[in-house]
N, C-alpha and C positions, 0 to 999 in steps of 0.2 A: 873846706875849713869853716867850722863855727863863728856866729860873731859872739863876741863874749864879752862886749863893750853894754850890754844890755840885757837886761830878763828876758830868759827866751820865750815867757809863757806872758808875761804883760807888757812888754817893750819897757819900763821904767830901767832908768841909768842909772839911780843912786842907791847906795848900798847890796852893791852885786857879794855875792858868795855863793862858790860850787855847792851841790846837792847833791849825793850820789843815791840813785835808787835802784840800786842794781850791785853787781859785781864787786862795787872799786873802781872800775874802767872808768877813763876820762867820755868813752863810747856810753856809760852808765851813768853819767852825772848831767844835770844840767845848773845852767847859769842863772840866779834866780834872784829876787830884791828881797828885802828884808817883809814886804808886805805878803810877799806870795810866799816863804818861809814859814812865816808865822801862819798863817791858814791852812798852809799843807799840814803843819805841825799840830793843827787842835782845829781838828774834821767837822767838828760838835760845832762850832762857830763861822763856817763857811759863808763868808759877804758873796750872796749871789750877783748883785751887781757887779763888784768887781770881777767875778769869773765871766762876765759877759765876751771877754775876749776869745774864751774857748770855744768860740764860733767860729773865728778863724783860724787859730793856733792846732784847732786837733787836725787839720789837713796840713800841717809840718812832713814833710821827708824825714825828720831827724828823728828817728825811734825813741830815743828818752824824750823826747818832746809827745809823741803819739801816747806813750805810756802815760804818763803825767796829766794828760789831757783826760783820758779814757779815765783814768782814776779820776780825778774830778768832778769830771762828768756824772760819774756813779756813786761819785759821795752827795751831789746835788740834786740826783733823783733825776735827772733829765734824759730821759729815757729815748725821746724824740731827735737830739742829736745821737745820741748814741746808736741808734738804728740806721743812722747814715753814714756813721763812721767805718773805715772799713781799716784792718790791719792784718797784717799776714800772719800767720798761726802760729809762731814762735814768739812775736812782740803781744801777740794777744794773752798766749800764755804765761809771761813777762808780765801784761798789765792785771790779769788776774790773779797772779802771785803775791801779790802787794795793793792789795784794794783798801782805802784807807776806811779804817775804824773806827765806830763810837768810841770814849774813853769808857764808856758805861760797861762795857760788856765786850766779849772776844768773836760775837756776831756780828752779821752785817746786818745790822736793825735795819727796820724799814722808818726811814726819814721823811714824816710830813712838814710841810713848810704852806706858808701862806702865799697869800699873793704877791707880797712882798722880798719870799725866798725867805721870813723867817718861820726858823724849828716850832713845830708842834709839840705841847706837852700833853701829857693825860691829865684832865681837870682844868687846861687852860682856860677863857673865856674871847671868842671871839666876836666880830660884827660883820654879819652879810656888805660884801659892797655892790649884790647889784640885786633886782630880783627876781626871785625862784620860782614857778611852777612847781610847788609839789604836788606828784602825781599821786593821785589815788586817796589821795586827805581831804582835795576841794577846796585848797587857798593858795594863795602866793606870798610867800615870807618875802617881807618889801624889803629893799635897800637900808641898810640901817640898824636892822634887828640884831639885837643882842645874843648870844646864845653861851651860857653858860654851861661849865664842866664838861668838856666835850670829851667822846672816849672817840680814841685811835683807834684804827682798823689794821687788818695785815695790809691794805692797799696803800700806797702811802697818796693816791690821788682821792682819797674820800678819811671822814670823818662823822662821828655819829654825834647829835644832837638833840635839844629836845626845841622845839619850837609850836609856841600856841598849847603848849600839853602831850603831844604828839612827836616820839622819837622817830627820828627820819635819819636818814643819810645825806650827808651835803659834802659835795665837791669839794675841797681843800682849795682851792686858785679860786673859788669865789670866798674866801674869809680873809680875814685884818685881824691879827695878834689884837686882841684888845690892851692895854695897862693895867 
């Protein structure tokens, strides 16, 4: 039997209501807070802090719960647990059935995010936070550097920039959303 006195995906007790992501089935739904509703609910805006619980949650027995994790997982880009995760090939087919979506479009964009877990835009402006060796240019973009209108790549771990005059490629998890 489920506990159902609590969110099955972040333990929080207040404002529980069923989710079904599947079927109908009560075996199809899970127990969820109003915080993990609404994120599920607008993909585009995923608090990757909060999802830090998907560390332990995606090793759940309870298949809606594997599901739900696995999607997550794969709206956050985090590729690294997902390589770990393992689910039997009926609940896997289950969770790639329903992989949640940009609002933008009926693709599975590829989502860059900062070091912070916030979304990358095209044109954004970001600030290195630590620093780089760029190879083959002969400098080191120091900690701090600014980098304006950055273009996205199909990789969601890299982004293009210009820094010192000189377009390069820079790792996404070394930049900070600038303001």
């Amino acid at each position: 039997m489920r506990d159902t006195t609590q969110c099955e995906l972040c333990g929080s007790t207040e404002n529980l209501e069923l989710l079904n992501i599947g079927d109908g089935s009560s075996d199809q739904s899970l127990t969820l807070c109003e915080t993990c509703r609404t994120q599920i609910a607008n993909p585009d805006n995923l608090d990757a802090n909060h999802w830090r619980v998907l560390n332990d949650t995606m090793w759940s027995e309870i298949p809606a719960v594997q599901v739900m994790s696995y999607r997550l997982l794969h709206a956050l880009g985090s590729q690294d647990l997902l390589d770990m995760m393992y689910l039997e090939e009926d609940v896997k087919t289950w969770a790639d059935k329903g992989l949640l979506k940009s609002n933008d479009d009926g693709d599975s964009a590829v989502v860059h995010r900062d070091s912070n877990g916030t979304i990358l835009a095209e044109g954004d402006t970001v600030t290195l936070i630590k620093d780089l060796d760029v190879k083959g240019a002969g400098f080191t973009a120091k900690r701090g550097t600014i980098v304006k209108n950055i273009h996205l790549t199909d990789d969601a771990k890299f982004i293009e920039g210009k820094i010192n005059g000189t377009q390069i490629v820079l790792v996404a998890e070394y930049m900070k959303k600038s303001n």
